[in-house]
Structure formats: structure tokens, C-alpha cells
C-alpha angles and dihedrals in degrees: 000000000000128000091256094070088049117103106012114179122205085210104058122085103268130196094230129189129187123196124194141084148225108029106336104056087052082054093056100039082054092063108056106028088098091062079067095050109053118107106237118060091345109198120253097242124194130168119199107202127209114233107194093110117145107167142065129020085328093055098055098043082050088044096044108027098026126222131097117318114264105209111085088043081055095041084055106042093051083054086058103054113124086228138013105255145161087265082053087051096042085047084053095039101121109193113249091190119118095236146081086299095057121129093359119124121234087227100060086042090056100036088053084046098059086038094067097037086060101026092228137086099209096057091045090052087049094049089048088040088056094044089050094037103225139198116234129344143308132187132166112251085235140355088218115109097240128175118214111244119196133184128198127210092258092054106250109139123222120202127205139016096277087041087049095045090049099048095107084210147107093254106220090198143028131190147171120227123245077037088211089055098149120227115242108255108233078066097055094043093047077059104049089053098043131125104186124014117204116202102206124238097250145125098314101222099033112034098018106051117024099082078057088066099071114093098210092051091045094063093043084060097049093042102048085067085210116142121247130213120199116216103209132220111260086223143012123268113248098232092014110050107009108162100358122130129206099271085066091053097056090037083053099046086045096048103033099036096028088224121142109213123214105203138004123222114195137173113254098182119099125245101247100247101258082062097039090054094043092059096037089054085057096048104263132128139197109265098221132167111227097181136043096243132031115184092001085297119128120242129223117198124186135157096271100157114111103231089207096051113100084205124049100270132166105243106220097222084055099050100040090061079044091054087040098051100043093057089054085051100052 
């Protein structure tokens, strides 16, 4: 590793990217927003958002109005208010109605809103972003419409984020479609100037790795010569990654998104057995580290399970002294 990932101080005031989508990287994104708000040597925070969405409300505002989907740049910017408040709660407001509105969130409909009144959906990020009063950055991976294309070892080809995330199989291959579909550039240049990246905990296939898909943001990655750290799930994806252990995360991350990590964080605290039975009756399991090192890559294990959470869930006081002690580690 370069000199310029030697000697980072949590305390210092760090140029910081995340990368991720859906819920893990907002998690994420949660934690360590405060690092960005203290008053002495905040840190300089950015999340870069994947935008291959297909379903939900985000997929049918995609599907019907065109454009990127919004859910996973609302889910993150709700993440990034400075305080919970009633704005935070409207952004998150999903329509219970039986009609066209159903199932859609009041958050993607603003935020697409503000993107076609500017024509621009960094400028309609930043105007939500000042309403909301957040803490750091967030910008789309891309402003291309892409569909996520995967391919198992047995050939059979899965299109689209939902099919990807359902295809019960090692994917020997992952793509975006249009396959030059250009970064924005705000993404690339948070990268260039970084001096940590973060790869959010998140479904592996659908939320980790396709920013990493991207060639241009790839190099940026390479060339910036900063460390990452890859915050790992705290269990396995029924459909996605059934069966697969945390070596085949990282080979995965190495061989599909052609991204050396640094460092692994991972949760070192058991499920308590009623959890534990309920995931395992839906076909997860705990994502655990049983050596220092996978991959010749050092692993960092901490207690990262909120204990209040009826679902296994990263609690972000937790995670942010993780993400601090293992700087002072590297």
C-alpha cells in the first residue's frame, strides 16, 4: 500500500467515500455522519449510490417516468440528516392507498420531482440535501439508466437487479447495460481525492458491487492509492448468497469489481438463538470470520450487532468505534 494510506488519523479531518446502496450503505452512512459533524477536523464525507434498482417504488417510477431510480439516493439521504425530523419522516411516507400511488414513497416522488424541474440530479439531491440539512455528500454512480446483468456458472443469464438478487447461484459474471454507461463525474473526482473508501455491508451482488462495475470508477479506485475497508454483512441473502461465506464475498468483490480491500470488518457478536432460528428458517446465515486473515487481508472483528434491533442490524455507535479502530490499526 502507498504512503498515502500510512498514518490515518480518525481525528483528522479525512476525505471519506462510501460506496453501497439500498439499506447498508444508509447504515453505514448513519454511523459515521457524525464524524462529519463535529466541530473540530470534521471529516470530508461522500456516498456514491448505485442506481440499478428495478423494483419497488423505485422500479416503477424508473419503468413508467424514466430516469435513474430514486430509492436507495432517498434511503441515503434520510440516513444523512443532521436530526430525525418530521421532513426525515415525510421523505420516508410510503402511500397505503389502493390505488396508482400504492406502495410508492413520498421521498423518491420528490426527489424525481426536483430532478426534472432542474434537469439535473445533482442539483435536485443538493436542493433536497439543503431542505433536510444533511451531513456530507451524495451523488448517483451514474445518471445512465443501467440494468444489472448477471451470469451463473452454468450459463443462464439473469437480468435485472430483482432477477440478480433471486438466482440462488455463484455468478460467474456481473455487468451493467449499456455496458459504456459513463460515471458521473462528481463520483469519480470524490475518489480521486479520497483518503479512505468504505464499501458498505449490503446485498453482495446488488448493492456492493455494482458501483465497481463501472470502468471509469474502477480506475479512480486503483489510482487514488487510498486503502478500503469492506464493512461486511452480518448474514447471507437467502437467493443471493445462499451458502456463501465470507472468503467468497471478498473473492467475489476482488474478481467481479476488480477492487483490492484493505481491511475487513466483520461482527463478532452471536445472533441470540430465537434470531438465529428465525434466519436460518428462511435460509440465512450469520456471516462470521473464523481466521485473522482471508485472502492475505487482515480481519477486524468487533461486537456490531444492535442488541435492540429485532432484525440483525449494524448499530451505528458500534460501527463508527469499528471504522475508528481499525484506522488507527492500518
Amino acid at each position: 500500500m502507498a504512503a498515502r494510506s500510512q498514518g490515518l488519523d480518525p481525528e483528522q479531518p479525512l476525505r471519506v467515500v462510501a460506496l453501497g446502496g439500498g439499506t447498508g450503505l444508509a447504515s453505514l452512512l448513519r454511523a459515521i455522519k457524525r464524524e462529519a459533524g463535529r466541530v473540530r477536523e470534521p471529516w470530508k464525507l461522500t456516498g456514491i449510490v448505485t442506481v440499478s434498482d428495478n423494483g419497488g417504488s423505485s422500479g416503477r417510477l424508473r419503468e413508467e417516468l424514466g430516469g435513474i431510480p430514486p430509492g436507495d439516493l432517498r434511503n441515503c439521504l434520510a440516513a444523512l440528516t443532521l436530526e430525525d425530523s418530521a421532513l426525515t419522516d415525510l421523505l420516508n411516507y410510503r402511500f397505503k392507498s389502493e390505488g396508482s400511488l400504492s406502495g410508492h414513497s413520498l421521498g423518491n416522488l420528490m426527489l424525481w420531482a426536483l430532478a426534472d424541474l432542474t434537469g439535473d440530479w445533482v442539483r435536485a439531491i443538493r436542493k433536497l440535501s439543503g431542505v433536510l440539512v444533511t451531513l456530507g455528500r451524495l451523488f448517483p454512480s451514474t445518471t445512465v439508466p443501467v440494468t444489472l446483468v448477471g451470469e451463473d456458472m452454468e450459463g443462464r443469464r439473469y437480468v435485472g437487479e430483482m432477477a440478480v438478487g433471486t438466482s440462488h447461484q455463484p455468478l460467474a459474471r456481473l455487468w451493467l447495460e449499456p455496458n459504456d454507461a459513463e460515471p458521473l463525474p462528481e463520483a469519480v473526482l470524490a475518489l480521486l481525492r479520497s483518503d479512505l473508501i468504505l464499501l458498505a455491508p449490503g446485498s453482495l451482488y446488488t448493492s456492493t458491487i455494482p458501483n465497481l462495475l463501472l470502468p471509469d470508477l474502477q480506475e479512480a479506485l486503483e489510482f487514488s492509492r487510498s486503502p478500503v475497508i469492506y464493512v461486511a454483512n452480518l448474514m447471507t441473502e437467502p437467493g443471493e448468497t445462499d451458502g456463501l461465506d465470507l472468503e467468497t464475498h471478498i473473492a467475489a468483490i476482488s474478481a467481479l469489481g476488480r477492487t483490492g480491500i484493505t481491511a475487513i470488518i466483520a461482527n463478532e457478536t452471536p445472533l441470540w438463538p430465537e434470531m438465529l432460528a428465525r434466519y436460518r428458517r428462511e435460509g440465512g446465515e450469520p456471516l462470521t470470520a473464523e481466521r485473522d486473515e482471508i485472502m492475505g487481508i487482515p480481519v477486524h472483528r468487533f461486537p456490531l450487532l444492535d442488541p435492540e434491533s429485532p432484525m440483525a442490524r449494524h448499530h451505528p455507535d458500534l460501527l463508527n468505534q469499528a471504522i475508528r479502530a481499525t484506522l488507527r490499526r492500518l
